[in-house]
Each structure stands twice: as C-alpha cells, then as structure tokens.
N, CA and C atoms of all chains as a GROMACS GRO file, in nm:
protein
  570
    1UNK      N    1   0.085  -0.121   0.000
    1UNK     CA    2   0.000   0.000   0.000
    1UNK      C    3   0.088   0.125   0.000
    2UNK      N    4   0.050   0.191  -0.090
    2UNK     CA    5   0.122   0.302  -0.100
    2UNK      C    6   0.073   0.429   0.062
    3UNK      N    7   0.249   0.501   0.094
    3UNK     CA    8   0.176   0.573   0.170
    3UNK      C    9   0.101   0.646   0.209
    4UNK      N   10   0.044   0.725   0.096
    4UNK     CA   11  -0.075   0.821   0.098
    4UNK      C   12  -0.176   0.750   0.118
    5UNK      N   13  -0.216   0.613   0.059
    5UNK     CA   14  -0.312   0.529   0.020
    5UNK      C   15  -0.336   0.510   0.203
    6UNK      N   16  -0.262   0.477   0.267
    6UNK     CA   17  -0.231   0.433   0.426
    6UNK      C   18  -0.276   0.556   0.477
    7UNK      N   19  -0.228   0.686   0.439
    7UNK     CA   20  -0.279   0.823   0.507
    7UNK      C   21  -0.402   0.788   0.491
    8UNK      N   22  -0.467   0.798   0.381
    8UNK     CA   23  -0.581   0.860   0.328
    8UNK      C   24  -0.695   0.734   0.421
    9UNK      N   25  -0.699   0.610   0.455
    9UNK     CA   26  -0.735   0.474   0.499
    9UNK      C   27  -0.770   0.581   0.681
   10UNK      N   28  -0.656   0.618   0.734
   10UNK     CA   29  -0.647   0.659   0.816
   10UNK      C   30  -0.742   0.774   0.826
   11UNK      N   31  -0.744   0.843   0.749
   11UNK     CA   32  -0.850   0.969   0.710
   11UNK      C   33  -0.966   0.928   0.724
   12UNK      N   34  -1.011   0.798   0.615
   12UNK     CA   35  -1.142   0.808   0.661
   12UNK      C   36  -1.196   0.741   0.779
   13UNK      N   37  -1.125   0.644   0.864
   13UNK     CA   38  -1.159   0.592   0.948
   13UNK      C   39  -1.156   0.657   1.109
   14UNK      N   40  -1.024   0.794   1.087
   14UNK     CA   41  -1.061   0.862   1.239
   14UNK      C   42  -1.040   0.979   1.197
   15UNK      N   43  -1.073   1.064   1.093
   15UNK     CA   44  -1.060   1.192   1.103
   15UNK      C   45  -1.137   1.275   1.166
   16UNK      N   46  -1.275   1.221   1.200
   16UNK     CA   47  -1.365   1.328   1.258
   16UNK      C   48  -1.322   1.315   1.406
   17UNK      N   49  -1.278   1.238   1.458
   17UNK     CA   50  -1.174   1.182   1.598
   17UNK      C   51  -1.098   1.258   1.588
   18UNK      N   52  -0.999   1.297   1.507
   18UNK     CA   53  -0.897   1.353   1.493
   18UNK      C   54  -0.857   1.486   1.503
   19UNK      N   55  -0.988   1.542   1.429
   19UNK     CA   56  -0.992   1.688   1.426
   19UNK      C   57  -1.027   1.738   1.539
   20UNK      N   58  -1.168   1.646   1.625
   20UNK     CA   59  -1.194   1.715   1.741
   20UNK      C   60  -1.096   1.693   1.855
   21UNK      N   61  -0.996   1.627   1.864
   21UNK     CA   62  -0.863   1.612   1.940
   21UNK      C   63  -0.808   1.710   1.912
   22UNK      N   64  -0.789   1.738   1.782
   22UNK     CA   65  -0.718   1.818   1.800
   22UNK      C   66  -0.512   1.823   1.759
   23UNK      N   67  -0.471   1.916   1.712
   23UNK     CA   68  -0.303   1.869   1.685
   23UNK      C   69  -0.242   1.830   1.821
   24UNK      N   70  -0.267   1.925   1.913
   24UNK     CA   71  -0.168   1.874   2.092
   24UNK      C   72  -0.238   1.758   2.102
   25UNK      N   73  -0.312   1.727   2.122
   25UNK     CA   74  -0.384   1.601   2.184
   25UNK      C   75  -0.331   1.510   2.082
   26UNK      N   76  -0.357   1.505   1.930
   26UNK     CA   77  -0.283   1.411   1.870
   26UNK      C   78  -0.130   1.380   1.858
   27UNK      N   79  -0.087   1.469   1.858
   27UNK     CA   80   0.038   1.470   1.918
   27UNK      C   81   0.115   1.446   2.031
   28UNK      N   82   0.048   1.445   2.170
   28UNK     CA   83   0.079   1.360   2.274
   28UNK      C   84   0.047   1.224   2.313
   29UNK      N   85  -0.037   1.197   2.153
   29UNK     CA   86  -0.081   1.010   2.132
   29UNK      C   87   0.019   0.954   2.087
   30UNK      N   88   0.089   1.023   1.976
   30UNK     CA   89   0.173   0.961   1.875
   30UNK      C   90   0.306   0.962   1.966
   31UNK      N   91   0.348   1.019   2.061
   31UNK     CA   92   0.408   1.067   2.190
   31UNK      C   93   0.447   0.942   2.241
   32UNK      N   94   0.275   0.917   2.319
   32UNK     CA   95   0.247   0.790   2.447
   32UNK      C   96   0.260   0.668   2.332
   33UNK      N   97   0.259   0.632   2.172
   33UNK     CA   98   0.293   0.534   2.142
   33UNK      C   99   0.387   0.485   2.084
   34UNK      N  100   0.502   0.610   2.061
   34UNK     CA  101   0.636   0.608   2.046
   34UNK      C  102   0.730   0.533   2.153
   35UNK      N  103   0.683   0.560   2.294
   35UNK     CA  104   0.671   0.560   2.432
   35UNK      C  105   0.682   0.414   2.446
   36UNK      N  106   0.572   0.382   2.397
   36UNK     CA  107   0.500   0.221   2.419
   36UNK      C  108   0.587   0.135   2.294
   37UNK      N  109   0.656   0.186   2.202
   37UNK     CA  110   0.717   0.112   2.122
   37UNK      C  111   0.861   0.077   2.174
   38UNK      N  112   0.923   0.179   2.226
   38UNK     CA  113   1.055   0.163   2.307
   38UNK      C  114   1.019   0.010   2.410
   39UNK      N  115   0.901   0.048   2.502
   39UNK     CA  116   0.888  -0.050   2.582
   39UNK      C  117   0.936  -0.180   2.518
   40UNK      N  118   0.818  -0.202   2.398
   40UNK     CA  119   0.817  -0.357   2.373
   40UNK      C  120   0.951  -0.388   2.311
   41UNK      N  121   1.023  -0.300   2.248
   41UNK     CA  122   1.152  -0.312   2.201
   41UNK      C  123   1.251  -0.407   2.280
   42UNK      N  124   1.224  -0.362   2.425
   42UNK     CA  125   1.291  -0.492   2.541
   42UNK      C  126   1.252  -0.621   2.579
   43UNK      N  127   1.104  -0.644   2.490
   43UNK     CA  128   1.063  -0.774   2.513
   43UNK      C  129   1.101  -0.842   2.435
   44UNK      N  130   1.010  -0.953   2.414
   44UNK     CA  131   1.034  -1.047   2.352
   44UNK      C  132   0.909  -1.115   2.220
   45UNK      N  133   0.832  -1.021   2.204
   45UNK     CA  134   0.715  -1.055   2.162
   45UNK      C  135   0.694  -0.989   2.052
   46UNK      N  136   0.740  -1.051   1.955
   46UNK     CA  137   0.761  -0.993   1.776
   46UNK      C  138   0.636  -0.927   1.732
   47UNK      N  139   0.515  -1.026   1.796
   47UNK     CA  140   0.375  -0.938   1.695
   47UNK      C  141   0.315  -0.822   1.781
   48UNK      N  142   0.388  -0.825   1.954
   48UNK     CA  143   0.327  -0.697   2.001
   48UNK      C  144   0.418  -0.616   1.970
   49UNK      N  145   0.563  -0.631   1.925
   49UNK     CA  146   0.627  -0.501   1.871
   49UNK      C  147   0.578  -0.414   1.711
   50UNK      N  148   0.536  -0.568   1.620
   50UNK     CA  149   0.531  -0.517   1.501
   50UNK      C  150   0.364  -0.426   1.521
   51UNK      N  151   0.276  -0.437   1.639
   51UNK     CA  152   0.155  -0.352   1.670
   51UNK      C  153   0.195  -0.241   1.691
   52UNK      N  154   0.285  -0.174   1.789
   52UNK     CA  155   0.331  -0.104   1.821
   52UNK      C  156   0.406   0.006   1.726
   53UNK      N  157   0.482  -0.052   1.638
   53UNK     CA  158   0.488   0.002   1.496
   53UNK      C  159   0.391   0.083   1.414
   54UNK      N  160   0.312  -0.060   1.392
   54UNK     CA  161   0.159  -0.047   1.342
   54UNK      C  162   0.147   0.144   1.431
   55UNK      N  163   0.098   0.179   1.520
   55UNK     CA  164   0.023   0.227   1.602
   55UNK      C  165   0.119   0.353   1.566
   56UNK      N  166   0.291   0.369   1.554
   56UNK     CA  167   0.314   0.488   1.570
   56UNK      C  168   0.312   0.539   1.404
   57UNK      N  169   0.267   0.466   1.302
   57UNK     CA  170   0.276   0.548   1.179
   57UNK      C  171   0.156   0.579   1.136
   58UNK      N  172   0.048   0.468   1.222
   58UNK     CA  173  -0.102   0.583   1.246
   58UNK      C  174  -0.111   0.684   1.293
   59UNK      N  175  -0.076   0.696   1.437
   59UNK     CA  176  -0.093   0.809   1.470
   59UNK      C  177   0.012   0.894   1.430
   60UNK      N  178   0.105   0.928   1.320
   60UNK     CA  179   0.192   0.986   1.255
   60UNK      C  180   0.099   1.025   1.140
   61UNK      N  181   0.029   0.895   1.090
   61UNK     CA  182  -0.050   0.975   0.957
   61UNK      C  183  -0.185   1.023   0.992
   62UNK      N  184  -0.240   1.047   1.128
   62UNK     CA  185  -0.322   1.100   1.203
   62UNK      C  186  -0.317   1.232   1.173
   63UNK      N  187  -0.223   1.257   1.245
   63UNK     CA  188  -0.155   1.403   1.291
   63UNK      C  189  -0.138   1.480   1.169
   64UNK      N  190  -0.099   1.411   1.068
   64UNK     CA  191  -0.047   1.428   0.934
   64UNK      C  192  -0.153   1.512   0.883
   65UNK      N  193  -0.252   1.430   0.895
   65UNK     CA  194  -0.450   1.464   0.841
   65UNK      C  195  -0.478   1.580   0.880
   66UNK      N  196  -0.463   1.602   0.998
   66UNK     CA  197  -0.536   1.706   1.057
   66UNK      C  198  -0.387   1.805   1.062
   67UNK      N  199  -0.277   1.819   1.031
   67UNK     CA  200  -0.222   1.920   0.974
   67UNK      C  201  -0.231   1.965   0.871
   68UNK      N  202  -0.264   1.889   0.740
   68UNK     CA  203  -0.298   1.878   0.588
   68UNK      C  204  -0.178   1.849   0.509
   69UNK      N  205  -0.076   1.781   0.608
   69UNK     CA  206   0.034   1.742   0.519
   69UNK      C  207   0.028   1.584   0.444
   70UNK      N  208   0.105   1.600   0.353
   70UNK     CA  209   0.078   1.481   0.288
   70UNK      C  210   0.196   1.386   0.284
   71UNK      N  211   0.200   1.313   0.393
   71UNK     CA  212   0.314   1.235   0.458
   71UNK      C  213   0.400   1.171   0.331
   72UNK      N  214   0.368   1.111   0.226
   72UNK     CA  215   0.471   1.036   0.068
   72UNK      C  216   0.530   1.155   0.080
   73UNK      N  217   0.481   1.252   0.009
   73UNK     CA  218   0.531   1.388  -0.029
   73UNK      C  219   0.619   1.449   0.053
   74UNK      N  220   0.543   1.444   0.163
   74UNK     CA  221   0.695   1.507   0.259
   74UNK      C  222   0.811   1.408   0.288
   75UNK      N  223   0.776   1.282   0.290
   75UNK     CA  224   0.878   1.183   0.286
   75UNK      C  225   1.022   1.206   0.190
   76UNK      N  226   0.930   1.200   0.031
   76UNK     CA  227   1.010   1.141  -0.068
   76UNK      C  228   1.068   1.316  -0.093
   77UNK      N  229   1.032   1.380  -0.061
   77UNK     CA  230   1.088   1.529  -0.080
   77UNK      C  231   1.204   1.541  -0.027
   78UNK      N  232   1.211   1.510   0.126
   78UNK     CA  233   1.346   1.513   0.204
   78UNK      C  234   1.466   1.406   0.147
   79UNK      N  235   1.362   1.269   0.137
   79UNK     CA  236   1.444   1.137   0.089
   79UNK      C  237   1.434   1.112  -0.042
   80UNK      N  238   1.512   1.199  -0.155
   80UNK     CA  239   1.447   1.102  -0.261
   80UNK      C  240   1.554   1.023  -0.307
   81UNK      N  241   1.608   0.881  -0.266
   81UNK     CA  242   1.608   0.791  -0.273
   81UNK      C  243   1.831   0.827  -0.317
   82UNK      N  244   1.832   0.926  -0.227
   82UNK     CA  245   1.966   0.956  -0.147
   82UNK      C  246   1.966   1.009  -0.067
   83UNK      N  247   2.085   1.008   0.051
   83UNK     CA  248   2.076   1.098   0.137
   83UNK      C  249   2.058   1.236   0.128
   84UNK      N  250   1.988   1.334   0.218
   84UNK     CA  251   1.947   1.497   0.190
   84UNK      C  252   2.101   1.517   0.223
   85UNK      N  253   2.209   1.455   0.297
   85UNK     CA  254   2.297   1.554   0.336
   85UNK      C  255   2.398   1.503   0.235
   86UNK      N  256   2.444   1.418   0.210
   86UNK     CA  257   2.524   1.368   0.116
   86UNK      C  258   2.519   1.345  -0.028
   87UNK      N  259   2.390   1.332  -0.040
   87UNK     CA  260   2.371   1.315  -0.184
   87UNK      C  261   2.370   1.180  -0.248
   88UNK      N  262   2.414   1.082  -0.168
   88UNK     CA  263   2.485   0.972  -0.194
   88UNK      C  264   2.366   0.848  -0.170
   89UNK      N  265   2.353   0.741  -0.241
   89UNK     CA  266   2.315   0.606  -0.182
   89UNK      C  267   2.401   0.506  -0.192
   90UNK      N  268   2.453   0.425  -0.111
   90UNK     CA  269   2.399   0.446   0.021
   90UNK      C  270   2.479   0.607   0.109
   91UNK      N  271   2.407   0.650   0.164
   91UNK     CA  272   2.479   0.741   0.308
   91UNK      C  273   2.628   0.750   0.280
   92UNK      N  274   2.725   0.853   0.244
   92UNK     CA  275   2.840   0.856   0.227
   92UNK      C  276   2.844   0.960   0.368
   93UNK      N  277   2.798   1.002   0.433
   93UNK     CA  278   2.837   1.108   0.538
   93UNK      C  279   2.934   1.050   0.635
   94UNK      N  280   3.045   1.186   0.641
   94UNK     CA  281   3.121   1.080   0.744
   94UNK      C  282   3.118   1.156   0.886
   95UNK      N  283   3.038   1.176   0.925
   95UNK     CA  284   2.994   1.225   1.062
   95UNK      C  285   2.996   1.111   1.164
   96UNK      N  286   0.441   0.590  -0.327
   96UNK     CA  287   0.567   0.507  -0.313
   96UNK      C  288   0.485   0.407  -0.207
   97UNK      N  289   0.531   0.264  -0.209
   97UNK     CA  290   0.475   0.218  -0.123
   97UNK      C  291   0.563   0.192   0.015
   98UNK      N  292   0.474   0.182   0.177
   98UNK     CA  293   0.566   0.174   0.244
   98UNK      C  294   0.640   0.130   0.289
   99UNK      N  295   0.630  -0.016   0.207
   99UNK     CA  296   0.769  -0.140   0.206
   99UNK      C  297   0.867  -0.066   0.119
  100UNK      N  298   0.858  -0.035  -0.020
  100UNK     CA  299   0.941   0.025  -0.093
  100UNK      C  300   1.019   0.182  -0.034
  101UNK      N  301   0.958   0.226   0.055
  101UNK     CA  302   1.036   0.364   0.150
  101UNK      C  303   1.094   0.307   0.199
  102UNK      N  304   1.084   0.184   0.313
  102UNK     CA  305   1.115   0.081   0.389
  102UNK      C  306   1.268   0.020   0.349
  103UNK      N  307   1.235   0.017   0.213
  103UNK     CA  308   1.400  -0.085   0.111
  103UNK      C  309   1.450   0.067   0.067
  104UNK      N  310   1.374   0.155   0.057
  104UNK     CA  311   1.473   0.303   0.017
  104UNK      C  312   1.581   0.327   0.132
  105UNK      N  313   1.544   0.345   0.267
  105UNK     CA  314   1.586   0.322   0.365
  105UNK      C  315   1.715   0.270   0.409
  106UNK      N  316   1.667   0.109   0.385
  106UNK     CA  317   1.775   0.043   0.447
  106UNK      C  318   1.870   0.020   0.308
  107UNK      N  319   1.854   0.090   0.241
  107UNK     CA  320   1.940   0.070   0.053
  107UNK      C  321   2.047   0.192   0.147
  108UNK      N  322   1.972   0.293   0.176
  108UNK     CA  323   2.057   0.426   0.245
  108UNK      C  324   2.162   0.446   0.378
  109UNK      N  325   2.053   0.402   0.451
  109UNK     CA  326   2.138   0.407   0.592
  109UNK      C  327   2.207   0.258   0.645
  110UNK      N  328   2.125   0.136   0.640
  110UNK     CA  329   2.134  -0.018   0.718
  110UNK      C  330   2.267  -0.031   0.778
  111UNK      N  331   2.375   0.005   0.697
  111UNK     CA  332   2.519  -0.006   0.774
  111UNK      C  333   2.517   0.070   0.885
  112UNK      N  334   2.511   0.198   0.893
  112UNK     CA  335   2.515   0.270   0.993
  112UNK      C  336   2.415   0.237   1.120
  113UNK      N  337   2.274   0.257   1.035
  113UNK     CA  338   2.188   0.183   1.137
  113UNK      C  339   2.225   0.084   1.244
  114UNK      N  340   2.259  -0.032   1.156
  114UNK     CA  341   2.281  -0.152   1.231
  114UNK      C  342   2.399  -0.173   1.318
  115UNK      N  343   2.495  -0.015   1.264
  115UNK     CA  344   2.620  -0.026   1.351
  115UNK      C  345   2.570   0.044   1.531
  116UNK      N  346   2.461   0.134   1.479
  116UNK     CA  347   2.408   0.254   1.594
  116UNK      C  348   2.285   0.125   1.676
  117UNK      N  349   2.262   0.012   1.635
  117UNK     CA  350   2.155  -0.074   1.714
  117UNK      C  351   2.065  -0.037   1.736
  118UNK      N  352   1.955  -0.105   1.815
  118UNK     CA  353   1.832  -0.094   1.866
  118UNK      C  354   1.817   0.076   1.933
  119UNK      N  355   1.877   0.042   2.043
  119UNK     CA  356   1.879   0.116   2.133
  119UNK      C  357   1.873   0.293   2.091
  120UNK      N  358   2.034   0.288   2.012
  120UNK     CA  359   2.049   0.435   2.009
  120UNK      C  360   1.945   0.456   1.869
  121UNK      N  361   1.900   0.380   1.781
  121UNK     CA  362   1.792   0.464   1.661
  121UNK      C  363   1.700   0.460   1.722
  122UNK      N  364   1.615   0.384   1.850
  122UNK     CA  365   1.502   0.468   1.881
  122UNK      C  366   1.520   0.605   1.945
  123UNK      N  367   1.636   0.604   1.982
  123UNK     CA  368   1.655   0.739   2.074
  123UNK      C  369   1.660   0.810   1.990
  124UNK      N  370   1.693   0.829   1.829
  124UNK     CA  371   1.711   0.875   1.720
  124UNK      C  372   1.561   0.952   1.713
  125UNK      N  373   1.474   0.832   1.716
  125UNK     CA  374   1.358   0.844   1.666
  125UNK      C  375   1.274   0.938   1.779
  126UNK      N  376   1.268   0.909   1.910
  126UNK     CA  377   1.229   1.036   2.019
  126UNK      C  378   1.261   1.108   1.959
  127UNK      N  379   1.409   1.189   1.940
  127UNK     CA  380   1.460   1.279   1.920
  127UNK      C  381   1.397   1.384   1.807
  128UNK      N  382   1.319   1.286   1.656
  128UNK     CA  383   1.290   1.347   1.562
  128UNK      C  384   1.163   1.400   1.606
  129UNK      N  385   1.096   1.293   1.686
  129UNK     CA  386   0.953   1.331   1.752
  129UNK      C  387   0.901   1.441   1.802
  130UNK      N  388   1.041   1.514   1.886
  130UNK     CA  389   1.055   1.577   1.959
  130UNK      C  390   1.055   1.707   1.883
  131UNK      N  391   1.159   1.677   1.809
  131UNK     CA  392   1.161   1.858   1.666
  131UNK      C  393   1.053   1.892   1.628
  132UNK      N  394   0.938   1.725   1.604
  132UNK     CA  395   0.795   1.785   1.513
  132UNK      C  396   0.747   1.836   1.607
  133UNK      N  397   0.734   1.798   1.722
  133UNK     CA  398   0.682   1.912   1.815
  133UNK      C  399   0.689   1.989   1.828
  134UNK      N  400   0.784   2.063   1.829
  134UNK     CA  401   0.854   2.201   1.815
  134UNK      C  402   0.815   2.248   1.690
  135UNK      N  403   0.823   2.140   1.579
  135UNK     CA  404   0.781   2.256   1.449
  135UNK      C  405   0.621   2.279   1.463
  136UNK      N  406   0.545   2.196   1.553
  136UNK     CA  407   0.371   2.234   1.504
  136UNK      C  408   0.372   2.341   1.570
  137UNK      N  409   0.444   2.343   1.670
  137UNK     CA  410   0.414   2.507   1.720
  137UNK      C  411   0.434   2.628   1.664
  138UNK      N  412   0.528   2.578   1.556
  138UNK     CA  413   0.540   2.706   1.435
  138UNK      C  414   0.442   2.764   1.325
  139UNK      N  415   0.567   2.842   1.259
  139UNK     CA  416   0.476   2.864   1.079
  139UNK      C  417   0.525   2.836   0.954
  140UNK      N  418   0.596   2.750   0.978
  140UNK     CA  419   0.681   2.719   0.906
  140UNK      C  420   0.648   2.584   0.798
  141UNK      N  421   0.562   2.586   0.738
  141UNK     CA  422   0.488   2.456   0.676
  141UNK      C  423   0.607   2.375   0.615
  142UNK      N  424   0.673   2.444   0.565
  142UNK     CA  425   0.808   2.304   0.469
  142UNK      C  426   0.920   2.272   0.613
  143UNK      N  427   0.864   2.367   0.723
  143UNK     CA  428   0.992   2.297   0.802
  143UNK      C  429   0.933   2.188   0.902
  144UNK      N  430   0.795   2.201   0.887
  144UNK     CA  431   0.703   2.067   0.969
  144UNK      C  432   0.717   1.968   0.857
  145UNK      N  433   0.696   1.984   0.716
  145UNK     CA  434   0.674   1.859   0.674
  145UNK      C  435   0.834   1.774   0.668
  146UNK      N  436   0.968   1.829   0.686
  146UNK     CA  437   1.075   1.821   0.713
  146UNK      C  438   1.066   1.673   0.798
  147UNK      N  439   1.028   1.741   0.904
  147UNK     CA  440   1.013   1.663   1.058
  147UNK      C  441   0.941   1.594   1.038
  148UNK      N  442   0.832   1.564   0.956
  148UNK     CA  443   0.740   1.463   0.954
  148UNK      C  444   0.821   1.372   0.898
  149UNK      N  445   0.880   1.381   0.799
  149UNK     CA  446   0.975   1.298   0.698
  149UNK      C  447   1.060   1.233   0.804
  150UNK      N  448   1.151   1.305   0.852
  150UNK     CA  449   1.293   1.311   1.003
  150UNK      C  450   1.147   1.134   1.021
  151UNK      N  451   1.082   1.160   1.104
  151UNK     CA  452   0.993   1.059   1.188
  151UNK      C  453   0.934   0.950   1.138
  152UNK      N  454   0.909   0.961   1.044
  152UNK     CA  455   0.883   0.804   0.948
  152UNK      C  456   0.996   0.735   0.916
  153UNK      N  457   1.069   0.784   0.840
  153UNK     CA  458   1.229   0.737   0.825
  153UNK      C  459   1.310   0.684   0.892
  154UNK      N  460   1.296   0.749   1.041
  154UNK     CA  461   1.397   0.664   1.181
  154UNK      C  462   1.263   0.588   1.189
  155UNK      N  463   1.160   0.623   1.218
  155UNK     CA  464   1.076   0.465   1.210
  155UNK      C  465   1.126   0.362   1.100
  156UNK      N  466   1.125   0.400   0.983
  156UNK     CA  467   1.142   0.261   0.914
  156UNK      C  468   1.313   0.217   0.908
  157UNK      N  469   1.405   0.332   0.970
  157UNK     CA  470   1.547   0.267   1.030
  157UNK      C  471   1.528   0.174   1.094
  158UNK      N  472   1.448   0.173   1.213
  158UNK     CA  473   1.398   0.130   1.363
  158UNK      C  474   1.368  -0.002   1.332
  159UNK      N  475   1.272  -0.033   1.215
  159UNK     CA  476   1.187  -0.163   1.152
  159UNK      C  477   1.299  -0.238   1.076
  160UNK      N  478   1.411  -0.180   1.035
  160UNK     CA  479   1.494  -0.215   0.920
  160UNK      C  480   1.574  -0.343   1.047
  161UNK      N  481   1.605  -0.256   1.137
  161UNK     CA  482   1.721  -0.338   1.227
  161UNK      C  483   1.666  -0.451   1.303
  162UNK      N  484   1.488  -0.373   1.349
  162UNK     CA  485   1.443  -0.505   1.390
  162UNK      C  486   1.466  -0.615   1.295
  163UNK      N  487   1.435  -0.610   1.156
  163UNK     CA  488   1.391  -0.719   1.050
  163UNK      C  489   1.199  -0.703   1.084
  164UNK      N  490   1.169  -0.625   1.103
  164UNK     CA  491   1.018  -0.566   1.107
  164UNK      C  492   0.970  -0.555   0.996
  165UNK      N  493   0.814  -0.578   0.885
  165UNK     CA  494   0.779  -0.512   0.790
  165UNK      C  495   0.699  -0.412   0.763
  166UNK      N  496   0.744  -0.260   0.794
  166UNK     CA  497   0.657  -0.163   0.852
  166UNK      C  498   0.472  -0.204   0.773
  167UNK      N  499   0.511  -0.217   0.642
  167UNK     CA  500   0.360  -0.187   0.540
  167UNK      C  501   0.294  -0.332   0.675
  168UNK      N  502   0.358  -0.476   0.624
  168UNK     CA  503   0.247  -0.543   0.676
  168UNK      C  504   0.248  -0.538   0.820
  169UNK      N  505   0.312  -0.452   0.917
  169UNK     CA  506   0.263  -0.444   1.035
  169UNK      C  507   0.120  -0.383   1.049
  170UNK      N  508   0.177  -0.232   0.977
  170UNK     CA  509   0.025  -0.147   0.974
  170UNK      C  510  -0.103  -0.214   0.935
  171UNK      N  511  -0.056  -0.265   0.798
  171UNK     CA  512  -0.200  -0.343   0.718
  171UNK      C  513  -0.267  -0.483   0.778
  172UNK      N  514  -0.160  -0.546   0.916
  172UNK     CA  515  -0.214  -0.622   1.011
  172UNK      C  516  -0.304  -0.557   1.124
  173UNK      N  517  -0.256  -0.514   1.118
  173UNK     CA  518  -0.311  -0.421   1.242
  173UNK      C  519  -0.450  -0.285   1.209
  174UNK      N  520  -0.437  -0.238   1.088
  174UNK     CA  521  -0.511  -0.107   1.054
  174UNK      C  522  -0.579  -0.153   0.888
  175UNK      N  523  -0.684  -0.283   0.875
  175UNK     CA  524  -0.704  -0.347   0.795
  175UNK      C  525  -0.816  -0.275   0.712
  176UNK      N  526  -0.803  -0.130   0.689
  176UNK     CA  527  -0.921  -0.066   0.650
  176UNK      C  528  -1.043  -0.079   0.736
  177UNK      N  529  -1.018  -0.091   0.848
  177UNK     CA  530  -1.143  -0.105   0.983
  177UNK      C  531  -1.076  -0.058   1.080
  178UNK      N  532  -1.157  -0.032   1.242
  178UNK     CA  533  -1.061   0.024   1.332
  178UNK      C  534  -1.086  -0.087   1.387
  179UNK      N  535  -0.930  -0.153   1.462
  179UNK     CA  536  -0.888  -0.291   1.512
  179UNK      C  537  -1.001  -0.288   1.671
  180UNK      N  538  -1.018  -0.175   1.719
  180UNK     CA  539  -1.123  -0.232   1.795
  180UNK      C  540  -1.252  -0.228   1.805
  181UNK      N  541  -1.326  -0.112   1.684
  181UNK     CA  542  -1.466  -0.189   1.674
  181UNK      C  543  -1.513  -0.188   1.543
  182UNK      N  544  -1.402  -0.266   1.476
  182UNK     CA  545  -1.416  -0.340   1.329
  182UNK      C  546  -1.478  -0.212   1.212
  183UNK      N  547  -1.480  -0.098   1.267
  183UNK     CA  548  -1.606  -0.037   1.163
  183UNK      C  549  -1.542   0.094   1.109
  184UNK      N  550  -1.581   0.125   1.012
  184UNK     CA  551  -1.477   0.241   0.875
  184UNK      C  552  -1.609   0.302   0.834
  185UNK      N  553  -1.637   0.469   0.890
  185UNK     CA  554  -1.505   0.490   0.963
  185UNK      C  555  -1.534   0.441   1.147
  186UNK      N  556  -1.434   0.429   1.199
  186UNK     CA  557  -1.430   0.445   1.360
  186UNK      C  558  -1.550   0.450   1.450
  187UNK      N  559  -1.620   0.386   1.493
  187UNK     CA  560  -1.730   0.417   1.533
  187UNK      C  561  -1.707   0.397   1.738
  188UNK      N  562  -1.602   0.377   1.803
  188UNK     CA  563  -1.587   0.317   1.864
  188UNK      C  564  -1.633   0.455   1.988
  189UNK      N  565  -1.713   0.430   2.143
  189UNK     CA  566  -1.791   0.482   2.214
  189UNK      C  567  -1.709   0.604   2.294
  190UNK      N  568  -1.582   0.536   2.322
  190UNK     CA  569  -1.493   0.591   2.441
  190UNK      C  570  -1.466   0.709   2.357
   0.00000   0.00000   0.00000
C-alpha cells in the first residue's frame, strides 16, 4: 500500500476523531505510542512489537491529516532515494 | 511510493550505519525526531514541519529495518481498512 493510500485509509476511518482532538492532543498520542514502542523493544514478543509500529505510523499519519500534510510527499521530498545531506546512496556522510 | 518500498529506500541508504548505531540508540534517534515535530507544530513554518514529519517516518522505518520488522504489513495487520477495535470504517468506537 502506498503511503498516501495508508494516510488517506487513516482519514477516513478517524478523522472526525482527529480533528476534534485536536493537533496537541494528537500529538501527545503519537508521543504515548512512540513511548510504548521503546517499551516492547525490550521484550520479547515480535507481533506486540510489530503492533506497536503499526500504532506509531497511524498516529503519525493522524496528525499528518489534521495538519494537511501529505506524509509520501513530505517523505520522498526530504528522501528522494539519497541521502538529503550527502547526496549519496547508500549514506556517504562521514559524521 | 509504497511503504515497504520507502522501507527498502531506507535500508538501501542508511542499514550499515543503522545496524552499527543498534536498537537502542535509533530509537533514541527516533524520540529525538519526535521531539523537533513538536517544536515545528508550534510554528509557521509549513516546509519545516513537513521536514520533521519525513525526520519521523524514516527513523521509524530505520527502527523496523534493524528489527527485520515489515513496517507496510505491520500497519495493514493491524489497521485493515477497519478500526482494530470496533471493526467499523469509519471508527465508530464509544470511548
């Protein structure tokens, strides 16, 4: 699935949620499940990490919605398929 | 673009480095980017939020790369064009 296709999925299923939250409020979700992804990172339990995943690029393309950005676009703008600072694929930076 | 194919853009770019920096320090990576978008919604700066939005998907799909995670079919397990807890598009859920 393409990522807009994933935004847009997200759109219609919680945007009216979304908007009345609000950007702070959505933004201290995507926060508490960034939060919750570190956690499971120390376990041991592959499909509650790959949920957890799941959960922070929803509420990433949540937030996204109700800013009106269009998450591919801003992606492939910064990344297009070299590094922004180097220029290079793979990553030539020697930082 | 789809988000397995951002996913292989990714680890085509960074994976050495990634995998040299581990678990640990790319999620801290990933707080870290979390942390800027925050800072940018409080702005006015529209190309320097969608920046940060980019910064935050990207160390996510670093994050997925090192696990051996598949960001697309995590989401599309989890966010199946229904909301995972009361099955219904859009969202119908009480709380």
């Amino acid at each position: 699935m393409e990522i807009h296709e994933f935004q847009e999925m997200m759109k219609r299923l919680y945007f009216k949620r979304d908007s009345e939250r609000g950007v702070n409020g959505t933004f201290n979700w995507l926060v508490d499940e960034v939060a919750e992804l570190g956690e499971e990172l120390k376990g041991t339990d592959p499909l509650a990490t790959e949920k957890e995943f799941a959960d922070v690029i929803a509420w990433l393309a949540s937030l996204a919605n109700i800013m009106g950005i269009d998450l591919e676009k801003a992606a492939l703008a910064k990344y297009p398929s070299k590094c922004p600072k180097c220029q290079s694929s793979p990553c030539a930076c020697t930082f």
